[in-house]
Kinemage of the C-alpha trace (Angstrom):
@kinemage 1
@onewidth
@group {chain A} dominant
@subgroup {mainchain}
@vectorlist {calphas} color= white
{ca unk a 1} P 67.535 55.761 75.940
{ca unk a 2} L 65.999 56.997 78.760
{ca unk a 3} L 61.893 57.166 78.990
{ca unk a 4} L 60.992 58.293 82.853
{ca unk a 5} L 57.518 57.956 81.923
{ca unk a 6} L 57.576 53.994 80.726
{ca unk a 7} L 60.464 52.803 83.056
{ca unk a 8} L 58.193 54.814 86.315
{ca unk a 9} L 55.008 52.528 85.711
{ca unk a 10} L 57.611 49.452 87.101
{ca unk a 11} L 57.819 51.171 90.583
{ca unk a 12} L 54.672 52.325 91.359
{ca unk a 13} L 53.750 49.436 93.638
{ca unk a 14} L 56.874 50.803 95.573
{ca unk a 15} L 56.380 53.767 98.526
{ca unk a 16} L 56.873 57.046 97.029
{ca unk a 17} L 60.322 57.849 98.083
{ca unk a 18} L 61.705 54.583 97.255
{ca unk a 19} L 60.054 54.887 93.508
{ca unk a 20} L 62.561 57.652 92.203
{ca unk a 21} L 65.110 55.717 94.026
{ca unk a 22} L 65.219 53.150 92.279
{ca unk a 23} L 64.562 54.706 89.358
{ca unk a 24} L 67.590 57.269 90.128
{ca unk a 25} L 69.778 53.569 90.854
{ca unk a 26} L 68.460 52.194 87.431
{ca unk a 27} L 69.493 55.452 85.262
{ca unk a 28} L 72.950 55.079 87.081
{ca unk a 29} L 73.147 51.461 86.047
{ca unk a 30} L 72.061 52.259 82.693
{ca unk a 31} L 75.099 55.344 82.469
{ca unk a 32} L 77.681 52.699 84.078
{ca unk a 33} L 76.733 49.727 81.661
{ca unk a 34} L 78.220 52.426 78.857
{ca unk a 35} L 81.744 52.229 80.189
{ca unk a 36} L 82.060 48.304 79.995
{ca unk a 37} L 82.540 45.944 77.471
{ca unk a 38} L 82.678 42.542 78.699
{ca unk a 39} L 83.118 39.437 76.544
{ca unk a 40} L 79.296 38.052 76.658
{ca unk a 41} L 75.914 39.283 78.184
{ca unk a 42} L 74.073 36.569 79.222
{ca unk a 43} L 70.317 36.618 79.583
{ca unk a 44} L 68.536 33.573 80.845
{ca unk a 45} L 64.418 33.688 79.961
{ca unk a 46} L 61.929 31.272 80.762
{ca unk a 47} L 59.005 30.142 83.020
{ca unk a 48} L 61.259 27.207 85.171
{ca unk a 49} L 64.972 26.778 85.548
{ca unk a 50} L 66.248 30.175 85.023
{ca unk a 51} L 68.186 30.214 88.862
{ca unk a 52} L 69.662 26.757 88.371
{ca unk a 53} L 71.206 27.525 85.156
{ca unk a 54} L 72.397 31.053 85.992
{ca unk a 55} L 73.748 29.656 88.958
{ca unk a 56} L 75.336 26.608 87.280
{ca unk a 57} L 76.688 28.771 84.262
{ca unk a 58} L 78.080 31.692 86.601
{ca unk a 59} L 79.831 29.858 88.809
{ca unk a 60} L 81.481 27.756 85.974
{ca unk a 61} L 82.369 31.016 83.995
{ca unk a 62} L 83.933 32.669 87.559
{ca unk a 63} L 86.129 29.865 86.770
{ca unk a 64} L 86.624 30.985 82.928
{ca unk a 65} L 88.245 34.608 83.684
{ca unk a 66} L 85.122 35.571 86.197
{ca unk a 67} L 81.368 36.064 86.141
{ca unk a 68} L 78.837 38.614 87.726
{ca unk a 69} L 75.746 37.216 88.390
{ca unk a 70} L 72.418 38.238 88.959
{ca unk a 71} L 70.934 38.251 93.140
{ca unk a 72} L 68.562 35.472 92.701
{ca unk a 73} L 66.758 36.473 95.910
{ca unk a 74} L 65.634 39.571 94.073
{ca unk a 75} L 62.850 40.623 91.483
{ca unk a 76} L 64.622 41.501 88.204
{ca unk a 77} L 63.516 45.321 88.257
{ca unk a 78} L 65.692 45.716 91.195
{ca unk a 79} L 68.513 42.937 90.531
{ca unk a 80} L 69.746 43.990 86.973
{ca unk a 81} L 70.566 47.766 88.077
{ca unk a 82} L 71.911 46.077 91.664
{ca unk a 83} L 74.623 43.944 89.292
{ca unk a 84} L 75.127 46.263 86.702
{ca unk a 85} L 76.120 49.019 89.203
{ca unk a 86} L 79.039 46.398 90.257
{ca unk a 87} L 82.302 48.519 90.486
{ca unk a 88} L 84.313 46.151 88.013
{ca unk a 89} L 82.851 43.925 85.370
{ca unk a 90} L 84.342 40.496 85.035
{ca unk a 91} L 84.276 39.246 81.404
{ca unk a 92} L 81.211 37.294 81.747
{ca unk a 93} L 77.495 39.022 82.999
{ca unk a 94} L 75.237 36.118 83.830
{ca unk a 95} L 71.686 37.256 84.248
{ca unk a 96} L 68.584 35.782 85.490
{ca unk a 97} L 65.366 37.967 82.932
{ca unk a 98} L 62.066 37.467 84.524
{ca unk a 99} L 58.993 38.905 83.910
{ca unk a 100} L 55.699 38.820 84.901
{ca unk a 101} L 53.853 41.885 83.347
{ca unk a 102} L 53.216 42.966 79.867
{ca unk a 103} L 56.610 45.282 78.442
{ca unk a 104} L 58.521 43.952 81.280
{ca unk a 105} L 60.970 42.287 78.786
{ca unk a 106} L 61.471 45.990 77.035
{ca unk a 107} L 61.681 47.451 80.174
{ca unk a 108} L 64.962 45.386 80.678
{ca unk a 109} L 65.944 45.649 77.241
{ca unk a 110} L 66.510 49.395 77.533
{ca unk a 111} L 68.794 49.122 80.261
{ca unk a 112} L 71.018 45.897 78.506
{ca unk a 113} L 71.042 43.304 75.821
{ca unk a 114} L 71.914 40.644 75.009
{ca unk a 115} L 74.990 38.640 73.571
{ca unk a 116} L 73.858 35.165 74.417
{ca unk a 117} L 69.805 33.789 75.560
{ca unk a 118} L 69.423 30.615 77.281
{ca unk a 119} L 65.406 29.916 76.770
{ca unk a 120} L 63.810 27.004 79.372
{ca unk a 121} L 60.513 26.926 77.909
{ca unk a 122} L 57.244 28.011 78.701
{ca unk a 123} L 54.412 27.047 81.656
{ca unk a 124} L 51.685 29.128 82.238
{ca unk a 125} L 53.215 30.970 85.669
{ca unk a 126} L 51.811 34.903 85.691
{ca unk a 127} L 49.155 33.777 83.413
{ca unk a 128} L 46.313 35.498 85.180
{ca unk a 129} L 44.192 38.815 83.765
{ca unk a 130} L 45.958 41.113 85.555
{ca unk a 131} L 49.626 40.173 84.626
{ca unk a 132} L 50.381 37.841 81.389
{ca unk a 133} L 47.224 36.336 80.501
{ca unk a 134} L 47.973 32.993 78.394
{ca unk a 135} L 50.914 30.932 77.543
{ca unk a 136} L 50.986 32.804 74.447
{ca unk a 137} L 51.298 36.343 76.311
{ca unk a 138} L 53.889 34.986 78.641
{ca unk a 139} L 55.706 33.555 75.340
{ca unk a 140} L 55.148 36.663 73.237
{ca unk a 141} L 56.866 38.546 76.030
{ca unk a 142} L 59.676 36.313 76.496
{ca unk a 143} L 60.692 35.982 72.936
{ca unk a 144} L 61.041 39.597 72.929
{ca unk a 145} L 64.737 38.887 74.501
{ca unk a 146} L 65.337 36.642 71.465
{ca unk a 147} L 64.759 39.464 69.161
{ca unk a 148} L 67.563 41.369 70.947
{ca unk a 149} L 70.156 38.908 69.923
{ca unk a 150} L 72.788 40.480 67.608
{ca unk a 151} L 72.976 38.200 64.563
{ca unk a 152} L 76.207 36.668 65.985
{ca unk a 153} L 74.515 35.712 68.962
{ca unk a 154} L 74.168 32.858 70.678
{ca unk a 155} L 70.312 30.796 71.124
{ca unk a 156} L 70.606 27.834 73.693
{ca unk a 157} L 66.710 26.998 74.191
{ca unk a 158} L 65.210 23.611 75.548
{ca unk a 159} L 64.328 20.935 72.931
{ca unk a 160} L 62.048 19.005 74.883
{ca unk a 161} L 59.730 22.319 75.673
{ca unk a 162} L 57.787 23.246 72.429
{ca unk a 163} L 56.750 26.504 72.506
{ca unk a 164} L 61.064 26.519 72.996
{ca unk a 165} L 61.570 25.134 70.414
{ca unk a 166} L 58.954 27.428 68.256
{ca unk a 167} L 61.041 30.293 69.891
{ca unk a 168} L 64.036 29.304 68.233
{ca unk a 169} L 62.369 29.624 64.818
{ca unk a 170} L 62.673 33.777 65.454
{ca unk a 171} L 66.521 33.878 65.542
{ca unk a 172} L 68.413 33.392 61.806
{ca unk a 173} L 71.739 33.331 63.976
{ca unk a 174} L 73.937 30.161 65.808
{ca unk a 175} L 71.767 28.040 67.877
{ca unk a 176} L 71.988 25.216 70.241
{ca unk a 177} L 69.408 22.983 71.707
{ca unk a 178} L 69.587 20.490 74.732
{ca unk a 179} L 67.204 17.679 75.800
{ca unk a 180} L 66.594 14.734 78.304
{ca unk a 181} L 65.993 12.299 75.710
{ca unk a 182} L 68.695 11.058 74.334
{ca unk a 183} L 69.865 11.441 70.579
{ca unk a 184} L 67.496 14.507 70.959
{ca unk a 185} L 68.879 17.968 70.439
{ca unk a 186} L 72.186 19.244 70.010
{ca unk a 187} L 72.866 18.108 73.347
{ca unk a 188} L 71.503 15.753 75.790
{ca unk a 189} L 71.244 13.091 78.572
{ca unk a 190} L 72.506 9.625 77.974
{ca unk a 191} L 71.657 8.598 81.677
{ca unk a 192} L 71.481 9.808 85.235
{ca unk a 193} L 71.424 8.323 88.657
{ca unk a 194} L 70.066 10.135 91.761
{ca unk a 195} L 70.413 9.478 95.577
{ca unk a 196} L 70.259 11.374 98.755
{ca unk a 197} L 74.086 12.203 98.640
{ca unk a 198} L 73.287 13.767 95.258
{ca unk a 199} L 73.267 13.638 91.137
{ca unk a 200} L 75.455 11.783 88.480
{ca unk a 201} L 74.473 12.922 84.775
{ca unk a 202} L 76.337 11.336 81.703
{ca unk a 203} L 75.811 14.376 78.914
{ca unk a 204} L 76.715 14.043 75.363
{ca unk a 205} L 76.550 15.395 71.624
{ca unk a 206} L 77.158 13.523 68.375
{ca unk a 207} L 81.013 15.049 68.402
{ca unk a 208} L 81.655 14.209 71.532
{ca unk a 209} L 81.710 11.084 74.132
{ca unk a 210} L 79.594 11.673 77.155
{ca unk a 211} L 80.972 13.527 79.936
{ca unk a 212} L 80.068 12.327 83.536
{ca unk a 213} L 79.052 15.692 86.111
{ca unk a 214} L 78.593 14.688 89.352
{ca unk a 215} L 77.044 17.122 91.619
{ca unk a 216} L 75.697 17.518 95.466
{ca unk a 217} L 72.425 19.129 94.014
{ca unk a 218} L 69.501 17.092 93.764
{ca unk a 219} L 67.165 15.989 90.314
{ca unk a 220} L 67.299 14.414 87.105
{ca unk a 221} L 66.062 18.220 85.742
{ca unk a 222} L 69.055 19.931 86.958
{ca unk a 223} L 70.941 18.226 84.203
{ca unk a 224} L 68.963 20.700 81.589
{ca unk a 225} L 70.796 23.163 83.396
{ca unk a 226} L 74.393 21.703 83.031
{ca unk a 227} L 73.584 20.766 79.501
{ca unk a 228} L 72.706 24.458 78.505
{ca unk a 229} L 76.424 24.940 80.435
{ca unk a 230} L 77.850 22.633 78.329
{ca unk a 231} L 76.833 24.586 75.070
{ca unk a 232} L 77.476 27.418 75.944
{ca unk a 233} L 81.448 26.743 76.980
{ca unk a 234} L 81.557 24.444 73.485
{ca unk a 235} L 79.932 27.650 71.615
{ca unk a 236} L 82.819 29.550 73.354
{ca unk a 237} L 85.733 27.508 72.820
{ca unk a 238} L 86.273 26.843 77.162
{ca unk a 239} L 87.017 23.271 78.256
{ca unk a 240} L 83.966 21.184 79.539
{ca unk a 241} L 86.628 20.373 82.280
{ca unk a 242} L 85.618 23.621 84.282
{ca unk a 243} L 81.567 22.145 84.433
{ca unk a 244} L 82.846 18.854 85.874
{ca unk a 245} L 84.887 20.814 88.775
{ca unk a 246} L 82.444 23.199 89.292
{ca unk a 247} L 79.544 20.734 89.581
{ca unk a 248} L 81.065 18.959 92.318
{ca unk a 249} L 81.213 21.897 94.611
{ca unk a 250} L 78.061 23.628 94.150
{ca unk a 251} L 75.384 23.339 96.821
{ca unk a 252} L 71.829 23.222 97.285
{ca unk a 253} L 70.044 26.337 97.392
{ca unk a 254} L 67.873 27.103 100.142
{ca unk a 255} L 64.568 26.366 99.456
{ca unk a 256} L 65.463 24.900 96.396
{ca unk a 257} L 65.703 21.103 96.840
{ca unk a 258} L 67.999 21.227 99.784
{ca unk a 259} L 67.533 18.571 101.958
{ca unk a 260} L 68.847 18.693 105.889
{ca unk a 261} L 68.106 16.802 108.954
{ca unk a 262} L 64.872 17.257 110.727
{ca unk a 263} L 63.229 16.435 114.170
{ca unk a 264} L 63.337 13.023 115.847
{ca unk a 265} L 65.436 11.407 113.004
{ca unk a 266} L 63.380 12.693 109.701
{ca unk a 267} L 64.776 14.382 106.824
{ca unk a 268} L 63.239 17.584 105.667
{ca unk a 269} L 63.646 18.277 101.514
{ca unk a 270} L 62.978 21.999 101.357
{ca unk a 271} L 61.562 22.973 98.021
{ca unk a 272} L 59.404 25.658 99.035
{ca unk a 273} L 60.639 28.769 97.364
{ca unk a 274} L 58.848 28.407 94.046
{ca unk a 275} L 55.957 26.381 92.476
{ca unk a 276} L 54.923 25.594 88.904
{ca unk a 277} L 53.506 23.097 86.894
{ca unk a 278} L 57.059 22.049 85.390
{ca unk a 279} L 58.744 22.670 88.936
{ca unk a 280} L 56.282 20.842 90.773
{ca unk a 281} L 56.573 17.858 88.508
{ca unk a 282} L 60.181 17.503 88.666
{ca unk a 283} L 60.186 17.573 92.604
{ca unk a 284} L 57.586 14.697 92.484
{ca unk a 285} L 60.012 12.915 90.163
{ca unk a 286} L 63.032 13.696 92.509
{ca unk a 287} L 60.596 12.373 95.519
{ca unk a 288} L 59.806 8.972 93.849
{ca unk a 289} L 63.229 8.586 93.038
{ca unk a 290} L 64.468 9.216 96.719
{ca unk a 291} L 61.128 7.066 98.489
{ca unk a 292} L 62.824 3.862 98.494
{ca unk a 293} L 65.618 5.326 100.367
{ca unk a 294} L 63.333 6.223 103.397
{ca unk a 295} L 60.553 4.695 105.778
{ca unk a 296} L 57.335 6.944 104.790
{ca unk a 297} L 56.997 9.861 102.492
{ca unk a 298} L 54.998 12.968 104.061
{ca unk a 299} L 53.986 15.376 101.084
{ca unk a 300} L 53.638 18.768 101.983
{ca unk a 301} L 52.119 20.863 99.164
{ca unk a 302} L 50.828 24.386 98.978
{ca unk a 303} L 49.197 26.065 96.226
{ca unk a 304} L 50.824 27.167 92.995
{ca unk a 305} L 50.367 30.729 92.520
{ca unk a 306} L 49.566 33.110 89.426
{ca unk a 307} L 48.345 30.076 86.790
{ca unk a 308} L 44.978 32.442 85.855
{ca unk a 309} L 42.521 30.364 83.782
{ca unk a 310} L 44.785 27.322 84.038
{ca unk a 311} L 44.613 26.764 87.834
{ca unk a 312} L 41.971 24.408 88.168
{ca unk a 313} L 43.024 21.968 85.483
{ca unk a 314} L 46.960 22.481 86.443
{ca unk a 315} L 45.949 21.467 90.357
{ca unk a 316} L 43.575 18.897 89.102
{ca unk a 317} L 46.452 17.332 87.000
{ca unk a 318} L 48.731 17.642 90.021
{ca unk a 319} L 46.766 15.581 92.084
{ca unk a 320} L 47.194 12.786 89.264
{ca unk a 321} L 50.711 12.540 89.814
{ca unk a 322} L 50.065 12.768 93.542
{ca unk a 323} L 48.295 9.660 93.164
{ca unk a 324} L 50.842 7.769 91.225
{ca unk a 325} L 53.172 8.543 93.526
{ca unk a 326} L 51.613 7.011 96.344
{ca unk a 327} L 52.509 9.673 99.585
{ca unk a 328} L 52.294 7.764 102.949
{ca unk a 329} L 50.935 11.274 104.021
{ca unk a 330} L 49.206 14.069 101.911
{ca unk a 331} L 48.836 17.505 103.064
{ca unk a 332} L 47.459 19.924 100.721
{ca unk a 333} L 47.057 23.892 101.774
{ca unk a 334} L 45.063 26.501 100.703
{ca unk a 335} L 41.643 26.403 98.316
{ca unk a 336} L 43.130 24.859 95.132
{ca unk a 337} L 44.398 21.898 96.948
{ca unk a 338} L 41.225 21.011 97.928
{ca unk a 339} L 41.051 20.070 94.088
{ca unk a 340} L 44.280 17.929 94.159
{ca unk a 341} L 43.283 16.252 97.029
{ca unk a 342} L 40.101 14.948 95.228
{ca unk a 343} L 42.398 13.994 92.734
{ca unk a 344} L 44.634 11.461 94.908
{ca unk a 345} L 42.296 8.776 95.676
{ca unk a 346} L 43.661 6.116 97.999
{ca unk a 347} L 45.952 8.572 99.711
{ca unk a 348} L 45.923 9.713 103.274
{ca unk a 349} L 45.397 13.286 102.901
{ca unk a 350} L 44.911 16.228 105.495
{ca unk a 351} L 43.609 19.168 103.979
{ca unk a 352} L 44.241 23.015 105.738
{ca unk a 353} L 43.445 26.841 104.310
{ca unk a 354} L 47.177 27.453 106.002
{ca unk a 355} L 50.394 26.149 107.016
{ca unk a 356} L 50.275 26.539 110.705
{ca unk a 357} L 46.932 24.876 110.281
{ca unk a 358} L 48.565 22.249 108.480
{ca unk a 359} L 51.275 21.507 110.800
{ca unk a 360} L 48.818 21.564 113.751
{ca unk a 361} L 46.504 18.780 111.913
{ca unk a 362} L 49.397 16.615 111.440
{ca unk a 363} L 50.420 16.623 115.103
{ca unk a 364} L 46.845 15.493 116.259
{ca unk a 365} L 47.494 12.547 114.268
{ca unk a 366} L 51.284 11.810 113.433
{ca unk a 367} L 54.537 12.944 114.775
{ca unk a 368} L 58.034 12.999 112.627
{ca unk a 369} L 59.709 9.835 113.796
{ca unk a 370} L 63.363 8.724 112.386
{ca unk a 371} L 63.963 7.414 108.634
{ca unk a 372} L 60.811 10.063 107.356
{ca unk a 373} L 61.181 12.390 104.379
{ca unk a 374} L 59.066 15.592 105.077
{ca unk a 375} L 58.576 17.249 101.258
{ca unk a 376} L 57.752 21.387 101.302
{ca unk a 377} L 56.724 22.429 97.820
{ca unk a 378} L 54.824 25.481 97.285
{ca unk a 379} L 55.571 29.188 95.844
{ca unk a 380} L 57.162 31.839 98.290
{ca unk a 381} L 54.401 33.470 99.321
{ca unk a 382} L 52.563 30.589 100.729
{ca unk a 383} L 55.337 30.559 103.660
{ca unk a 384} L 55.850 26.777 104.106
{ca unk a 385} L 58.036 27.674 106.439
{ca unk a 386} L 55.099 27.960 109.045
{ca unk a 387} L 54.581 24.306 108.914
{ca unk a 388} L 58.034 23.405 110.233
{ca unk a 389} L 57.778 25.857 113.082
{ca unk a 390} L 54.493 24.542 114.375
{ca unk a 391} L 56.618 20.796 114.436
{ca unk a 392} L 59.297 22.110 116.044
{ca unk a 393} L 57.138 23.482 118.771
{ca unk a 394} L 57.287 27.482 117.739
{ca unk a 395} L 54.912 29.430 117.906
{ca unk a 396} L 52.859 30.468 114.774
{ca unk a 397} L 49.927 32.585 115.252
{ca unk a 398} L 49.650 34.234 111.552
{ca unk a 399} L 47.098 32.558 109.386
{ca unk a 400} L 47.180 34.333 106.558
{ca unk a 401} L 47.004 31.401 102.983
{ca unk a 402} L 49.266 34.107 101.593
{ca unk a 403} L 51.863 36.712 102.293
{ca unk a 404} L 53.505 38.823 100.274
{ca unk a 405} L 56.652 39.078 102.529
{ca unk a 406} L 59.074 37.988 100.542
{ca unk a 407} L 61.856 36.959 103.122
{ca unk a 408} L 61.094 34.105 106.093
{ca unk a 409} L 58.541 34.423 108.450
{ca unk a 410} L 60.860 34.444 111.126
{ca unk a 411} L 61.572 37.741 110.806
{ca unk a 412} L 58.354 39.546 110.508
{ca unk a 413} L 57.248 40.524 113.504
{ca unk a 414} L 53.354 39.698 112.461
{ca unk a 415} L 54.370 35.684 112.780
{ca unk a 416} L 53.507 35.631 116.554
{ca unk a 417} L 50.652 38.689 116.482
{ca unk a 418} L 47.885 37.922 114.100
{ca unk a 419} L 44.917 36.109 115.309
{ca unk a 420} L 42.284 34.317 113.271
């Protein structure tokens, strides 16, 4: 159905020409989706994992028949109409659902629903006043996609989250659950081993014997990603033999744990493209499993973004794990740091209000020399990119803490213009 005047209120923050757009694009999308029937919709929910398992899941289902999946370099207002206006549907539609304001999850609803949900759990990310408020707001609005399911849907949710596994409670239908902990779940990790060159995870169920993936992409947590694959191709009958091949050719995204050679020798882990409680936890467990396997451990961390009430005591907690991991080098930016920092007694720490800052403090002190692993977590906007150009001897003038450019700084032109 269309509603001009709710589906408008999702562009407003767009100039006025571009508004009616992309609302003219979404109404298209909407009239297209009519005309095709493909074999599943799926619609992946949740406040972590959502582009590893879409991209894990699609690019094992191009391999089933073909998959469309959603442009995870786009906010889902624009990305859903962007796919669904795709000149041929494939049988599978894999997309990435998030939301960060109240009705969001209706506002997607009315363009598609649901055949299968994939839920990751919850963390409070868009939790401030102005956009979800709570945990419980940004679960309320999640679950909504659950109630979408047809009663012969499919539920895949995360075992080990619990306000998943409360989610699960709302769907009557078939439902599978994965975990870390083994025995746990329907599905789950007997073991995993992780190195520079990449993953190994041995997955199993109680009909099954495990089934080794080994994959380029780095972290014990990706393997909640291939075991929500796994369920979902047992659920449909397809041969767990297309996750093993396709794990062993995907890549790293950028900004994403991807790690790549960096100056003088050093290695550069670049997970800088989103931050969150759960996210920022598993890189820290990713870095103390790699730390052995290089000469120091520089820790670059930026603020996590849009945590509301629960930004003090999320930062505060941060800095606890900071401190049990044991950083040769800590550099915290921008205000909430400062709180993480106080956190990590015993570590060397430089604090900054912004990257280029950051990277300019280091230098006075350090420089990258050979077998170093250089660390970049923080959320988008904080533009971590800033600190690599100022040790690669670019440039940086802008010092804004945040920037709501959404692609790399390289290519706004304010990068070498601001002062101050």
């Amino acid at each position: 159905m269309i509603d001009i005047r709710r589906d408008y209120r999702f562009y407003t923050h767009l100039p006025f020409g571009k508004r009616f757009y992309h609302l003219g694009r979404r109404y298209l999308a909407k009239l297209w989706a009519r005309f095709h029937h493909p074999r599943g919709v799926v619609m992946i929910t949740g406040s972590y994992g959502k582009t590893s398992t879409a991209y894990v899941l699609g690019e094992t289902l191009k391999r089933a028949g073909g998959a469309l999946v959603t442009d995870r370099n786009l906010d889902t207002i624009f990305n859903l109409p962007q796919t669904l206006l795709h000149w041929r549907w494939p049988p599978w539609l894999v997309l990435e659902t998030g939301i960060d304001h109240p009705q969001e999850m209706d506002f997607h609803l009315r363009l598609v629903k649901p055949t299968t949900v994939i839920f990751t759990g919850v963390v409070p990310v868009h939790a401030d006043e102005q956009l979800l408020g709570s945990k419980m707001g940004i679960w309320q609005e999640k679950t909504k996609l659950i109630r979408a399911l047809p009663a012969n849907g499919l539920l895949i949710y995360n075992f080990d989250d619990l306000l998943a596994r409360h989610a699960a409670r709302l769907f009557s239908g078939p439902k599978r659950s994965y975990s870390l902990k083994k025995g746990k779940g329907d599905y789950w990790l007997v073991k995993s081993k992780v190195t520079p060159q990449g993953s190994q995870f041995w997955l199993a169920t109680s009909s099954r014997l495990p089934i080794r993936i080994k994959t380029p992409l780095l972290g014990k947590h990706f393997a909640q990603s291939f075991l929500a694959a796994l369920a979902f191709l047992d659920f449909y009958h397809l041969p767990p033999s297309l996750l093993v091949d396709t794990a062993r050719q995907l890549k790293p995204l950028p900004g994403r744990l991807s790690l790549q050679p960096f100056l003088n020798g050093s290695w550069l882990l670049d997970d800088s493209r989103r931050s969150n409680p759960a996210s920022a936890k598993a890189g820290l467990t990713l870095v103390a499993t790699l730390k052995p396997h290089y000469q120091r451990l520089i820790v670059v961390m930026g603020e996590m973004g849009e945590l509301g009430r629960y930004a003090r005591q999320e930062h505060r907690r941060l800095g606890r794990q900071l401190a049990k991991l044991k950083p040769d080098i800590l550099i915290g930016i921008g205000p909430l740091m400062r709180l993480a920092l106080k956190e990590a007694e015993g570590v060397t720490a430089i604090w900054a209000n912004d990257p280029a800052t950051a990277g300019e403090l280091f230098l006075k002190e350090y420089s990258p020399r050979k077998g170093d692993l250089f660390y970049l977590k923080a959320s988008l906007l904080r533009h971590l990119e800033r600190f690599r150009y100022v040790l690669e001897g670019r440039k940086v003038a802008c010092r804004r803490p945040v920037c709501h450019y959404y692609h790399d700084c390289s290519q706004c032109d304010k990068l070498n213009e601001e002062r101050g």
